[in-house]
N, C-alpha and C positions, 0 to 999 in steps of 0.2 A: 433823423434817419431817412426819412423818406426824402426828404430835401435832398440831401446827400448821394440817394441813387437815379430821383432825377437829376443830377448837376451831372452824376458820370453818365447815363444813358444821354445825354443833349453830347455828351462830349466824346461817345462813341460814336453817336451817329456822325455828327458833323466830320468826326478822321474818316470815316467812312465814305459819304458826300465828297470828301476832297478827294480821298483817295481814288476813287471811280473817276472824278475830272481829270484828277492826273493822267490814269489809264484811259480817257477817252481822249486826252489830247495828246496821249504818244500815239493813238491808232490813227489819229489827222497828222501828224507828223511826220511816220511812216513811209509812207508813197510818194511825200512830197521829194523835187531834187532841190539842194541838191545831197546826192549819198556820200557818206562818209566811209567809203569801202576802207581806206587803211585804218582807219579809225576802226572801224569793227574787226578785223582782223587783229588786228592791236591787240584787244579786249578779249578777243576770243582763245588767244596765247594766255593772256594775263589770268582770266575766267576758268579755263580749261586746262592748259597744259600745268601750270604753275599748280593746282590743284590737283595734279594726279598723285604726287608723295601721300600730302593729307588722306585721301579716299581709297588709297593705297592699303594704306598700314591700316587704315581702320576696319577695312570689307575683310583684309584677311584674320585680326584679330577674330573680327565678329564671326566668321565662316568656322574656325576654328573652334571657338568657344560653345558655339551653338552646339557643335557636332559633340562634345566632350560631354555637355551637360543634358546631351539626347538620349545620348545613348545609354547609364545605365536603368535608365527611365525603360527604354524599347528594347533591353535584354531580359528586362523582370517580364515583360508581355510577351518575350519569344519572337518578336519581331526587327530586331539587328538587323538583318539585310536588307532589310527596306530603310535604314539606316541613310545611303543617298541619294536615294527618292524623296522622302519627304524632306531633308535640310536645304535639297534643289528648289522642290516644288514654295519652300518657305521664303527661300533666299530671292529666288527671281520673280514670284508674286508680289511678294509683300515687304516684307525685313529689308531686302538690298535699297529698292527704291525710295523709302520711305530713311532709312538712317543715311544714306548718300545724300538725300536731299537736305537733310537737317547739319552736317556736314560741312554742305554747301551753305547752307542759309548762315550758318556760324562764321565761316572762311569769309564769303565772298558780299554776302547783306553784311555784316557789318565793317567789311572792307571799301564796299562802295558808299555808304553812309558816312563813313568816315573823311572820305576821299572827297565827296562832292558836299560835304558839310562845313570842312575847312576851305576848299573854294571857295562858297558861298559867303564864310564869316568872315575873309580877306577880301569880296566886294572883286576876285577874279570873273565869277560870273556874269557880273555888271561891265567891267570892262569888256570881255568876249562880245553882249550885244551893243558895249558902245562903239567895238571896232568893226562891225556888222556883219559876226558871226551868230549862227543861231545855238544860244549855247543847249536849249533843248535839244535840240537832236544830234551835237555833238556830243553831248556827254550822256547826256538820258537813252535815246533810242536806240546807239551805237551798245550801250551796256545791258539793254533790257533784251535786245535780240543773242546779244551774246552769252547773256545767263542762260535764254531760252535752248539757243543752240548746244550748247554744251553740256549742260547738264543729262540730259540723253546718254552722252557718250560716257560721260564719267560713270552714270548706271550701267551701263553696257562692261565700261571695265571692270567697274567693281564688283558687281555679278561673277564674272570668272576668276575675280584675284578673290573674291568669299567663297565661291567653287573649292580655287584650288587648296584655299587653309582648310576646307572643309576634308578635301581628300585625307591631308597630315593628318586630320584629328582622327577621322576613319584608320589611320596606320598605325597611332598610336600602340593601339593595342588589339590591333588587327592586318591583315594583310590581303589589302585590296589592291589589283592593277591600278594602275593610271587607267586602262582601256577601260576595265569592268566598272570603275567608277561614274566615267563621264555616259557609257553605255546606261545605266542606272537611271541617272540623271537625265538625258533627255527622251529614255523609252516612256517618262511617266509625265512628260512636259509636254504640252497641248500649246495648239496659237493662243488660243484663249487665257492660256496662263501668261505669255510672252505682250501678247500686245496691248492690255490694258492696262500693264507697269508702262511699260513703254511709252503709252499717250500720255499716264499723267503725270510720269516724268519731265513731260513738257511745260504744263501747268504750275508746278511746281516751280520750275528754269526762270517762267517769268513772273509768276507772286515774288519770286525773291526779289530780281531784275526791280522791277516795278516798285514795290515797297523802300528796298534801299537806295533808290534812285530818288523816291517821293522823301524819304526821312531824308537825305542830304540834302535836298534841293532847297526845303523846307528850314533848313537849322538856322538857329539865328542864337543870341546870348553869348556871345565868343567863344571860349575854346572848350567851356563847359558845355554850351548845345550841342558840338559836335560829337562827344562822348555823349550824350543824351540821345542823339541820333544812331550813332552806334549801336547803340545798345539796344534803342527800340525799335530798332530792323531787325535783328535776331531774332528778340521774344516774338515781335508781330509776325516774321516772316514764318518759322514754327510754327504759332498756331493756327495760321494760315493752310500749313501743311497738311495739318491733323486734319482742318477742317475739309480739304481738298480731297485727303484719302478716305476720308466717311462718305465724301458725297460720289466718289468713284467707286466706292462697294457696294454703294445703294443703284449705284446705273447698272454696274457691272451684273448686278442682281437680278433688276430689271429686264435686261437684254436676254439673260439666260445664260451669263458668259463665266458664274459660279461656278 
């Protein structure tokens, strides 16, 4: 047994070790030219717009749902009208960014895993540096920037497409404006609520970027590694996230920004 949990802890760390080299050698990669501008633009269509259906249907389910199963919780307490205050203050803190990033990390980590895992086990990747292209920072950095960038925006939409399922569910069996709603919602919203989703929405953009880029680059075992890589870009990229939003509540704590 013990044997057992040092063989997995040498075997954490050492993903771990790689995985940091990987991420230090996209930051050396980065600045160098030459840029791959239509290549990130490319990715940032494929990353971003392609994924707006997905984060779509899901922010409004979630907006919806939230608000149905609030509310007769906050009518037993006498407090209903505070009803889009608090699913606002829920959704654009915490809920929005955190389920859109896992979302993402499902769609697009194990889309890029997949994507650059089968290059890898077709020996594409070896041809690109034989014809002396640099396949890291065509396929790795072009994708890691563009998870980074995009993901922001996806929050930002899905925030007002779980707003606005939020409004329906409020109408259900109530009759709120459109005005008196969104008035609600941002009389009780502070920067402080706004921009520490915001930053680590970022963070989030490139754990994923970075991880499913590390698990394709990395695949090998033919078309089984590649679904092995798939799949362990999701779970990692996930708990990655969790990990990410703990250590962003503990800052956010710190600073006084609770």
């Amino acid at each position: 047994m013990v044997t057992s949990y040092s063989s997995s802890l040498k075997i954490f760390l050492r993903e771990a070790g790689d995985i940091a080299r990987f991420t230090r050698r996209f930051f050396s990669q980065w600045f160098r030219p030459r840029y791959e501008i239509a290549e990130l633009l490319r990715q940032c269509f494929v990353i971003g717009y392609q994924s707006l259906p997905l984060v779509g249907l899901t922010a409004f389910i979630l907006g919806l749902v939230l608000t149905i199963q609030l509310r007769p919780s906050m009518e037993d307490y006498g407090v209903a009208a505070q009803l889009p205050a608090i699913v606002g203050i829920a959704i654009i803190r915490e809920i929005g960014p955190v389920i859109v990033a896992l979302i993402f990390a499902g769609k697009i980590g194990s889309s890029i895993g997949a994507e650059l895992g089968s290059m890898k086990v077709t020996e594409q990747i070896d041809a690109m540096e034989v014809s002396g292209t640099n396949p890291f920072k065509y396929l790795v950095v072009t994708r890691v920037l563009a998870a980074t960038l995009m993901l922001p925006i996806l929050v930002l939409l899905g925030d007002c497409v779980s707003l606005y399922g939020s409004w329906i569910g409020v109408n259900i069996r109530g009759n709120t404006s459109f005005y008196l709603f969104w008035t609600q919602v941002f009389n009780n919203i502070t920067f402080s609520d706004v921009l520490p989703a915001f930053i680590k929405s970022y963070f989030f953009g490139f754990a994923v970027g970075v991880i499913g880029s590390y698990k394709g680059f990395k695949s090998n075992k033919g078309t089984e590694g590649v679904g092995r890589s798939a799949n362990s870009a999701v779970v990692v990229s996930s708990v990655v996230i969790f990990i990410i939003d703990l250590l962003a509540v503990q800052v956010t704590d710190v600073l006084g920004l609770n």
